[in-house]
N, C-alpha and C positions, 0 to 999 in steps of 0.2 A: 647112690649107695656107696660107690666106691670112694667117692670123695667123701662124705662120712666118715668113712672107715679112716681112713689116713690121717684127717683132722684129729680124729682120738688117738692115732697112733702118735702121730707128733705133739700130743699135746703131756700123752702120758709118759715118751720118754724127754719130755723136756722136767716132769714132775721129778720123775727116778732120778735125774742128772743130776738138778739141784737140792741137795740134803738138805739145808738149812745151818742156822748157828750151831745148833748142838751135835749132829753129826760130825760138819766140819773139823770142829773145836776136840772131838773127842779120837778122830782120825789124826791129827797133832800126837794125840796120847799114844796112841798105839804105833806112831812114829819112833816116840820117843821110848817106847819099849821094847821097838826092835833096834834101836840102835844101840841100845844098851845091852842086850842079850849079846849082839855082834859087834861090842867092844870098839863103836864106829864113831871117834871121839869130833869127827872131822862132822859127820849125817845128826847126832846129838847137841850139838853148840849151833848149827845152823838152823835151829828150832825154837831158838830164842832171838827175843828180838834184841836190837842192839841196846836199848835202854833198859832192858829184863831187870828185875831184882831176883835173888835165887838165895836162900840157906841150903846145904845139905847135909844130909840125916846128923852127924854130928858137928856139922858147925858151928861156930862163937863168932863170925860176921856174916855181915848183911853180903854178899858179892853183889856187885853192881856196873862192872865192863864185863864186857865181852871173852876178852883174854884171861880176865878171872875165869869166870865159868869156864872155858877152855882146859885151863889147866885144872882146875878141880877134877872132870872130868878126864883130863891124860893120865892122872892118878890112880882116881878112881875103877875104871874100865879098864888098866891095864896092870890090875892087881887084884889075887886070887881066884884066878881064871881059871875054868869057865865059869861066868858069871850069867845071873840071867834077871828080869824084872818084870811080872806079871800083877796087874790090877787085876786084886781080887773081887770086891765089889767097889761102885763110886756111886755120885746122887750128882747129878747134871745142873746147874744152875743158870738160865739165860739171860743175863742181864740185861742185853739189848740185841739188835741185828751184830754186834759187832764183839761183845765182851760177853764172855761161857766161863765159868767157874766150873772145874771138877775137883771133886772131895773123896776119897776114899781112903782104902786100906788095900798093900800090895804087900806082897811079899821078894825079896832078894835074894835070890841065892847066891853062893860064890865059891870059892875051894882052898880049903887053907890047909897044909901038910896034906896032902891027899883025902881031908876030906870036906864033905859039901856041909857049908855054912848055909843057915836056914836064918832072914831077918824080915819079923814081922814089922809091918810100919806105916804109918798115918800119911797120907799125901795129897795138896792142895796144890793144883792148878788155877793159874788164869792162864787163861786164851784173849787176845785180842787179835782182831784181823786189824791188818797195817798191810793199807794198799790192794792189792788185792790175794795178799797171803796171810792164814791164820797161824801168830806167831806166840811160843809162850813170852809173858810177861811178867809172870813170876813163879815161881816154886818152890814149894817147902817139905822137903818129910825131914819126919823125925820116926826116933823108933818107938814100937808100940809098947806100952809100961808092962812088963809083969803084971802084975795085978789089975 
């Protein structure tokens, strides 16, 4: 019986261990939203992978190195501070063992003359695991339309 017991025990926390693709993929996001609440430009650029594509909320190009998104982001997260980024809802897509799409809508806040900036907005991740880290590979928001 004893051995029983411990075959379930190690079987069940080998289950809990491994999440799967779309945990994994979606644990990246919630990465990527605390790094950006804590303005952590160095913890948010290393979440992409090195060939990433990325637009952001108002951009007119595509960024495609590394050092781009870097600075986008020292801009970014180091203006109108305190800043913060929360996924309000998203819908999980698993492509395969390795590629997760998440879609949603978040909201940004930020502080401008003392006060807090409210920006609703559309947001499209991919995830790809590369190696054995799930890294983004691309990124889009934009903001949400009035109407």
């Amino acid at each position: 019986m004893r051995v029983l017991m411990s075959a379930i025990a190690v079987i069940a926390s080998f289950s809990m261990a491994h999440a799967g693709p779309k945990e994994d993929a979606y644990r990246v996001v919630e990465k990527w939203g605390n790094a950006f609440t804590n303005a952590d430009v160095d913890a948010i650029a290393k979440l992409y992978a090195p060939d990433a594509l990325m637009i952001g909320t108002f951009g007119k190009v595509v960024l495609t190195k590394p050092e781009q998104i870097q600075k986008y982001f020292d801009v970014a997260l180091n203006s109108d501070k305190p800043r913060t980024a929360k996924l309000d809802n998203s819908e999980i897509l698993v492509i395969d063992d390795n590629t997760v799409i998440v879609a949603g809508f978040d909201t940004i806040t930020g502080t401008k003359d003392g006060q807090q900036t409210i920006g609703k907005g559309r947001v499209t991740f991919v995830i790809a695991k590369r190696g054995s880290d799930w890294m983004i590979v691309h990124l889009h928001r934009s903001p949400l339309p009035a109407t």
